[in-house]
C-alpha positions in Angstrom: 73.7 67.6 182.1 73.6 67.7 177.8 71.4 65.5 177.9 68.8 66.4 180.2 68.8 70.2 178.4 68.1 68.0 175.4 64.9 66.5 176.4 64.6 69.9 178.0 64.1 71.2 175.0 61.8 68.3 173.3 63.6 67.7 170.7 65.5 65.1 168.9 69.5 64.9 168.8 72.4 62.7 166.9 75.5 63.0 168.3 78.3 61.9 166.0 81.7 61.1 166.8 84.6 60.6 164.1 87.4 58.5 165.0 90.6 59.5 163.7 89.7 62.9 162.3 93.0 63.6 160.9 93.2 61.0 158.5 90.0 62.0 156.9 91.2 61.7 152.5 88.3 63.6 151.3 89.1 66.6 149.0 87.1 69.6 148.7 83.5 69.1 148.2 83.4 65.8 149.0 81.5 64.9 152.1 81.6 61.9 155.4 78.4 60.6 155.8 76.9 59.7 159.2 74.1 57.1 159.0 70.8 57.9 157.8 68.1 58.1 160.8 64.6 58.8 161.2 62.3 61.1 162.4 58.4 60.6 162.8 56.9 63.9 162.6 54.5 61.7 162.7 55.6 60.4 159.2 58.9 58.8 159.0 61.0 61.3 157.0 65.3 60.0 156.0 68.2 62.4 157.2 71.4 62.2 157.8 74.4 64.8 158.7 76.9 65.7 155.9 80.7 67.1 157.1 82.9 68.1 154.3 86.4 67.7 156.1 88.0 70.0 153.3 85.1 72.4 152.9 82.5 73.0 150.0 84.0 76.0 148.6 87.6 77.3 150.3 89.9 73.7 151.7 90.4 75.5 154.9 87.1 75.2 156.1 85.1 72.2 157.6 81.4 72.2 156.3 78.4 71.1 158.1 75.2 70.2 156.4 71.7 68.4 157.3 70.2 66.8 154.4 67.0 65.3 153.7 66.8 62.1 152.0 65.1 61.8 148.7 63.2 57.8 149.7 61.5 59.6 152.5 57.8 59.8 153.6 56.0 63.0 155.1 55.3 66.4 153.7 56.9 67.5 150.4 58.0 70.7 152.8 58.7 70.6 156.4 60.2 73.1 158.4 62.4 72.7 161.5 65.0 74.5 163.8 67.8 73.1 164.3 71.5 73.0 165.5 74.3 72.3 164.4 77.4 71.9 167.3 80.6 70.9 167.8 81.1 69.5 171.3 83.3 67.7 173.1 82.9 64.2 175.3 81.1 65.8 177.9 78.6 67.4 175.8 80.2 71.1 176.7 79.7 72.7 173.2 82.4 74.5 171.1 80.6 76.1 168.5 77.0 76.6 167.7 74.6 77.8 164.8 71.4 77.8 164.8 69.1 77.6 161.8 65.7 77.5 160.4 64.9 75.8 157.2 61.9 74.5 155.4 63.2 71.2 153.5 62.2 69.6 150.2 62.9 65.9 149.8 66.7 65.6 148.3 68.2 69.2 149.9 70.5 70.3 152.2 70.9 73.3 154.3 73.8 74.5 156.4 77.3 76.0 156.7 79.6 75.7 154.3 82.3 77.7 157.1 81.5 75.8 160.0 85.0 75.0 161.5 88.2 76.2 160.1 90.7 73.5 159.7 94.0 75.8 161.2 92.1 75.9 164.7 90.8 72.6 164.2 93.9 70.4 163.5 96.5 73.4 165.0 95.9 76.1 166.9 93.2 74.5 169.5 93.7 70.6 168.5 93.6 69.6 172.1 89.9 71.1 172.6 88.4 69.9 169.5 89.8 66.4 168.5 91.2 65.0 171.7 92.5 61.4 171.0 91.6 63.0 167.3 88.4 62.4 167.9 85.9 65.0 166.3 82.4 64.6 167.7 79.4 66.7 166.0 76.0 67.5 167.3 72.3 68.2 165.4 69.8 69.0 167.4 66.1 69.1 165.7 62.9 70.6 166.6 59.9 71.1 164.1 58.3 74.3 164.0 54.5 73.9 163.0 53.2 72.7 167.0 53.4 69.1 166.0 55.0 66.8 168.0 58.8 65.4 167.5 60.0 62.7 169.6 62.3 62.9 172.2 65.4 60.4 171.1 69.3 60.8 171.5 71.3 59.4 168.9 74.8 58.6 169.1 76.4 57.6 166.1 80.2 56.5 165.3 82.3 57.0 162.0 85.4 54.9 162.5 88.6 55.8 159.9 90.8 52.8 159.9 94.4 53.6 160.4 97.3 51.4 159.6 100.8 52.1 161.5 104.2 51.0 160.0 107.2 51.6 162.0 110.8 50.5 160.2 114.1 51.0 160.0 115.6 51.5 156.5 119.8 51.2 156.1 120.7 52.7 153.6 124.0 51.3 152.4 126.9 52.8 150.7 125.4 56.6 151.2 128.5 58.6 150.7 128.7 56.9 146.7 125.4 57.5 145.8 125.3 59.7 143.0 122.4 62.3 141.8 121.1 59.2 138.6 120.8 56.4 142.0 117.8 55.4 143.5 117.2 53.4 146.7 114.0 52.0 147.1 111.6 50.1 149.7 108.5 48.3 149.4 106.5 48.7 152.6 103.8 45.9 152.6 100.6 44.9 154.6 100.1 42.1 156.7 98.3 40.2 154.5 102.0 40.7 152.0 100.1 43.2 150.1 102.3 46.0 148.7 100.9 49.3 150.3 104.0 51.7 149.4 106.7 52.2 147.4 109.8 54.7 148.5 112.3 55.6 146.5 115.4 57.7 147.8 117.4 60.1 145.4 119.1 63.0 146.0 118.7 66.6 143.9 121.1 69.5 144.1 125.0 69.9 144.2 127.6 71.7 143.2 126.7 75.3 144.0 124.0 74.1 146.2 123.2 72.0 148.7 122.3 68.4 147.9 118.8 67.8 149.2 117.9 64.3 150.3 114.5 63.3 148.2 111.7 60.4 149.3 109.1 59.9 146.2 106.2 58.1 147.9 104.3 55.9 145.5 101.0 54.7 146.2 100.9 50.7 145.0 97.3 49.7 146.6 94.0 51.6 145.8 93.2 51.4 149.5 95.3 53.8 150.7 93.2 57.0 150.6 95.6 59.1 153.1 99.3 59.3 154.8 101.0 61.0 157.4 104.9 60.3 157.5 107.4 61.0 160.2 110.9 61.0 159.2 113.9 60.5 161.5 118.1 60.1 161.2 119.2 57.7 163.9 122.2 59.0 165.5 125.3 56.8 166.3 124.0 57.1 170.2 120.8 55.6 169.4 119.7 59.3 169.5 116.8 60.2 166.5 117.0 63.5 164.6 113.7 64.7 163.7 114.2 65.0 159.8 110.5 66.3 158.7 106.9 65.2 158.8 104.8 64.8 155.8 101.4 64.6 154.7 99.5 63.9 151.7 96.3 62.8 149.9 96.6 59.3 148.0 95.8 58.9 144.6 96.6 55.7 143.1 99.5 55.7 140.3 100.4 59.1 141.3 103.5 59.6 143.2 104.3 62.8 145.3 107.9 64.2 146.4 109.4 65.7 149.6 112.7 66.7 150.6 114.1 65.5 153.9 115.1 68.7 156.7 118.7 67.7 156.9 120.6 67.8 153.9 123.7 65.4 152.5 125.9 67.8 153.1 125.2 68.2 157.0 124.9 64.3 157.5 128.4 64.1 155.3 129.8 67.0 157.4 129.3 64.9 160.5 129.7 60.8 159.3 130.7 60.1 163.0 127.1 60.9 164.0 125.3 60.1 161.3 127.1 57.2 159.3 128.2 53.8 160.6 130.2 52.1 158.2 128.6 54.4 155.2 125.3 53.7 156.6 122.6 55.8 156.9 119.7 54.5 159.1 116.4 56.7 158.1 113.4 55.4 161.1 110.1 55.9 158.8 107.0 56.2 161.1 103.7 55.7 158.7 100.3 56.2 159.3 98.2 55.4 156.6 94.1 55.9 156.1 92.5 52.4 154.4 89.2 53.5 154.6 86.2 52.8 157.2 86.8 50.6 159.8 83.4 50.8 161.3 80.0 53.2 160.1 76.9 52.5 162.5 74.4 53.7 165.3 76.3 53.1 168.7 73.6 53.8 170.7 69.8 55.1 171.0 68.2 57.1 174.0 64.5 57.6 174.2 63.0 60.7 176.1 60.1 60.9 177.9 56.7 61.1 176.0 54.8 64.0 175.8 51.1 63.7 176.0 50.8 64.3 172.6 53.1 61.8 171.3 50.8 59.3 169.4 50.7 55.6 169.8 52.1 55.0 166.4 55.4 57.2 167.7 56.0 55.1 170.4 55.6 51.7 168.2 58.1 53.6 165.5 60.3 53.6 168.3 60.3 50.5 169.9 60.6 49.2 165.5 63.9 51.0 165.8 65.3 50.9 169.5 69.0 49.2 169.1 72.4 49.6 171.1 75.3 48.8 169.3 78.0 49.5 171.6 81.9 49.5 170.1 85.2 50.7 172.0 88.3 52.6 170.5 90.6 49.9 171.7 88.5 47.6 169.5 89.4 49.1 166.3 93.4 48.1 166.4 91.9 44.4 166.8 89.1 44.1 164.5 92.2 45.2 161.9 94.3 42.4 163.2 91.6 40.0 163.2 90.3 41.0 159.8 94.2 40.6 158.4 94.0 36.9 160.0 91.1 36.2 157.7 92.3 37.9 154.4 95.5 36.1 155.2 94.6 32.7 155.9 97.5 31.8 157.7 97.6 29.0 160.3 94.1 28.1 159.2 93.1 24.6 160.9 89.5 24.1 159.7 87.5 24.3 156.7 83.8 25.2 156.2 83.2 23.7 152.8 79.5 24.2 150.7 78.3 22.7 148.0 80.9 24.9 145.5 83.7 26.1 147.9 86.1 25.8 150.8 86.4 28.4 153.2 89.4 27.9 155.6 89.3 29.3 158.8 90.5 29.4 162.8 89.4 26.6 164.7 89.6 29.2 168.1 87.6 32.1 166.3 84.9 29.1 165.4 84.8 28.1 168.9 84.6 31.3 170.8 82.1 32.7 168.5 79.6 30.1 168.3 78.9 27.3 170.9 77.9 24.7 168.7 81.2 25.0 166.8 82.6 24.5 170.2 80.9 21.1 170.9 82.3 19.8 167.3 85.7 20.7 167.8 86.2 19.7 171.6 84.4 16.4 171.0 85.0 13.2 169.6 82.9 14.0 166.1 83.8 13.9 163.0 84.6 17.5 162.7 87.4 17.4 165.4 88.9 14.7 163.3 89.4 16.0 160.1 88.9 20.1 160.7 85.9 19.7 158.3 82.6 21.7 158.6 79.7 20.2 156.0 77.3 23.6 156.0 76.0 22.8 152.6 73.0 23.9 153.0 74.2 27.2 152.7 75.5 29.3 149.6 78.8 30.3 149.5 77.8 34.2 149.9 76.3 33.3 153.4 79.1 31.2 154.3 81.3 34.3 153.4 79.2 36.9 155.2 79.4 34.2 158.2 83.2 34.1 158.5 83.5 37.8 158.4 80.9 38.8 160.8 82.8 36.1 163.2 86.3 37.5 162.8 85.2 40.7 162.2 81.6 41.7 163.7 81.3 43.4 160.5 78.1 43.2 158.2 79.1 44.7 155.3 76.5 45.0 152.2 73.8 43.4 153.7 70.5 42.8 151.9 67.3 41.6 152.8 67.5 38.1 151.4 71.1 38.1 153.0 69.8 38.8 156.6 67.2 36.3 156.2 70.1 33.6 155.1 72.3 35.0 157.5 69.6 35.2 160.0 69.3 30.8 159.6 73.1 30.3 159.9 73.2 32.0 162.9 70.1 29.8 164.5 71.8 26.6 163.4 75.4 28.1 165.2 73.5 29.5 167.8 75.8 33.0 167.6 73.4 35.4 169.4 75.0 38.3 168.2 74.1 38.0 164.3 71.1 36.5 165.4 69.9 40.1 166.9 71.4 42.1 163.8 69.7 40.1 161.4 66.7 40.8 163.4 67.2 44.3 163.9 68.1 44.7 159.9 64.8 43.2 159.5 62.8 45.1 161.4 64.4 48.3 160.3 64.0 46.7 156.1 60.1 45.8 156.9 57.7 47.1 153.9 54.5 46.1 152.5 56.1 43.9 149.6 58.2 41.5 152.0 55.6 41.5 155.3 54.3 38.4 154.5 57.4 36.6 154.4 58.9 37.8 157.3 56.2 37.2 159.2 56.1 33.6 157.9 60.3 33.7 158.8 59.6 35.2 162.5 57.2 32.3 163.1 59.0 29.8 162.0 62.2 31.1 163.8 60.6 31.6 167.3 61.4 35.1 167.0 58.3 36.7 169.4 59.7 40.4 168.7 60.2 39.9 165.3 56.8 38.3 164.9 54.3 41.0 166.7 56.4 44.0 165.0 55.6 42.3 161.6 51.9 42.0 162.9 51.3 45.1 164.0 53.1 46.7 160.7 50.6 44.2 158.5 47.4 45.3 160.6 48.4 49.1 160.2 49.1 48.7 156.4 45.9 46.1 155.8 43.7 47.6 153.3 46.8 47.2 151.1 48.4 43.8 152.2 45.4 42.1 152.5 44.3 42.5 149.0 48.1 41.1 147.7 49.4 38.2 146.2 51.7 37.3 149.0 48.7 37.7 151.9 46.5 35.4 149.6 49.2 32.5 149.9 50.4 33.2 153.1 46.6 32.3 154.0 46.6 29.1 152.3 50.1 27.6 153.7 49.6 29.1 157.4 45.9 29.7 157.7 46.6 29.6 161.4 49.3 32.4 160.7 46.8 34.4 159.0 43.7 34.3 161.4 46.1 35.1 164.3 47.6 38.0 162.6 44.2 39.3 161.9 42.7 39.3 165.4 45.7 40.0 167.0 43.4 43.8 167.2 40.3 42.4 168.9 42.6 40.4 170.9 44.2 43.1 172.3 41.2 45.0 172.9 
């Protein structure tokens, strides 16, 4: 139904959805970012939505912004209506503004008040971040009678969120004395200390002695925590003994008193101590950063007559479907904490410089040519050794963590192209198609030439006649270049199909 009063309306929509809301770590002012998508109106102009999780201006507000991007094409001023929602899975919307705005290259426009955070993460949690999962809406239409195409864009922010669940005995509690500290080390998977806790007490004589956990962050990762505290009874029976939250700053420590006091767990030492131990359950959940930013997937509309030839091309340049689950998250962190850890590692890839150890079942159920070596008598099932060196160890790296990971992090264009070749040799399909989507969506007038020589020798068809058709509509300049003068002398057969490919056509 939302989507068919989208193309209803002719106009183009992102729909973004951020996993784990409530463990955003942004302070005021500072803003999520969804990914940048483009419009062709009927130049390609750069936006992407800004959400502020602690406001612009007051901390109890959610902001909401659509900004231009400064590298974009198209008019220095364009005007469009738009909308700005927040809706829930099955598109029925929350809240709604709608604004018009003419937009310079490098500007925003929006509400700085969009959503207040007490209704948000409170009052109506249950409506607007169920599973916590806040999902945000833009809807654009231009204003001046041209044309914008139809698409529906669904776009995924994924905060990764690290559980710890322990147990801490604290011995001799009766004797400890207001100077004494207790402390734990909570640490990662990979042994990586993530937390430091030290117990003390504060108070007594007149007053009550309050129980005191100082929370040290000991990794920069950590950005954001939530803690759960409970007092296991004697019966097995937990006492709910307060729940804490706090932005992480690393090196700086921050203090909160426990509900129950010593003097109430002394008062009662048959519930609460066994043998002058208190048992304090410590329920984390701690915010590392993103576990996953991308495009999800892309619906196209239909066409209005107007729509020009060079829209639909634009589109079928950008058209991918990256699809990811939420169950996925939990173990692209456990497989990504196999890899930083190293443990149980059974085979090597080693390059002319390095040796990378890794899983000989990730290997094989990622790529079928990995397979065949290890389930055959070569030489790699022997000794667990993988020669690839005639690749560079940043490939080989990028490799290893797309495999265990399906993560492409940093990637540039000479990386997708040396991806792009490691992924042939390996046959893995999957970074194959990224590398050629990256390329596609990267293609300019300065690297045409060489893609198109990489498409053709690669056998990638789709690769190949989007690069054409990109060098045919840019010719007057890439004809006339350096790279299009030697591309003509290596492939002259290259070159003279390239520039017919028109009159074949016709």
């Amino acid at each position: 139904m939302a989507n068919q009063e989208i193309n209803e309306k002719n106009c183009y929509s992102v729909t973004w959805i951020i996993n784990h809301f409530s463990y955003c770590w942004q302070k005021k002012d500072e803003a999520i970012a969804s990914p940048i998508f483009s419009i062709y109106i009927p130049e390609e102009t750069k936006w992407k939505l800004l959400l502020f999780p602690r406001g612009t201006v007051y901390e109890n507000n959610i902001a909401f912004f659509l900004y231009r991007e400064q590298d974009c094409d198209g008019a220095e001023n364009i005007e469009i209506e738009y909308d700005l929602e927040s809706v829930i899975a099955d598109g029925f919307i929350l809240k709604n503004r709608e604004i018009k705005h003419i937009f310079c290259k490098d500007s925003l426009w929006g509400y700085p008040s969009f959503l207040n955070r007490e209704i948000v993460l409170k009052k109506s949690r249950m409506k607007y971040l169920p599973q916590d999962n806040l999902t945000i809406r833009c809807t654009i239409k231009r204003l001046d009678g041209k044309p914008v195409e139809i698409r529906q864009i669904y776009a995924r922010t994924m905060i990764n969120v690290e559980r710890k669940s322990l147990l801490w005995s604290i011995q001799e509690f009766s004797n400890l004395t207001p100077n004494e500290k207790k402390q734990l080390i909570i640490k990662s998977a990979s042994k990586e200390e993530l937390i430091k806790i030290d117990l003390f007490l504060s108070g007594g004589q007149c007053f009550e002695e309050k129980i005191n956990l100082n929370i040290y962050p000991a990794s920069k990762c950590i950005k954001f925590f939530a803690l759960q505290t409970c007092l296991l009874k004697s019966d097995k029976i937990t006492v709910d003994s307060g729940k804490y939250e706090n932005l992480c700053e690393y090196g700086k420590s921050s203090t909160f008193p426990l509900t129950i006091s010593r003097n109430k767990i002394m008062e009662r030492g048959d519930l609460y101590l066994s043998n002058d131990v208190l048992f304090l359950k410590l329920e984390f959940a701690i915010s590392t950063g993103f576990a996953f930013e991308g495009v999800t997937k892309i619906d196209f509309g239909t066409l209005s007559d107007e729509a020009t030839k060079e829209v639909v091309e634009n589109w079928q340049k950008r058209s991918v479907e990256e699809t990811i689950t939420e169950n996925s998250v939990d173990l692209i962190t456990d497989l990504m904490s196999l890899y930083k850890d190293q443990s149980l590692c059974d085979a090597k890839l080693q390059t002319k410089t390095d040796v990378f150890p890794a899983h000989i079942s990730i290997l094989s159920a990622r790529s079928p040519v990995f397979r065949a070596m290890f389930s055959t008598d070569m030489k790699e099932k022997m000794n667990g050794l993988v020669d690839v060196s005639d690749f560079d160890d940043k490939t080989v790296r990028q490799l290893l963590l797309f495999l265990y990971t399906n993560k492409l992090e940093e990637l540039k264009w000479d990386d997708a192209l040396h991806l792009y070749q490691i992924a042939d040799k390996y046959e893995i399909i999957s970074l194959k198609r990224r590398c050629s989507l990256f390329l596609k969506n990267s293609l300019n007038i300065q690297n045409s030439c060489k893609t198109l020589i990489f498409s053709d020798l690669l056998q990638d068809e789709d690769l190949k006649n989007i690069t054409q058709v990109f060098i045919l509509k840019n010719a007057k300049a890439i004809f006339k270049s350096e790279e299009w003068k030697l591309l003509a002398d290596v492939n002259s057969k290259l070159a003279l199909e390239t520039a017919l490919r028109n009159w074949d056509e016709e």
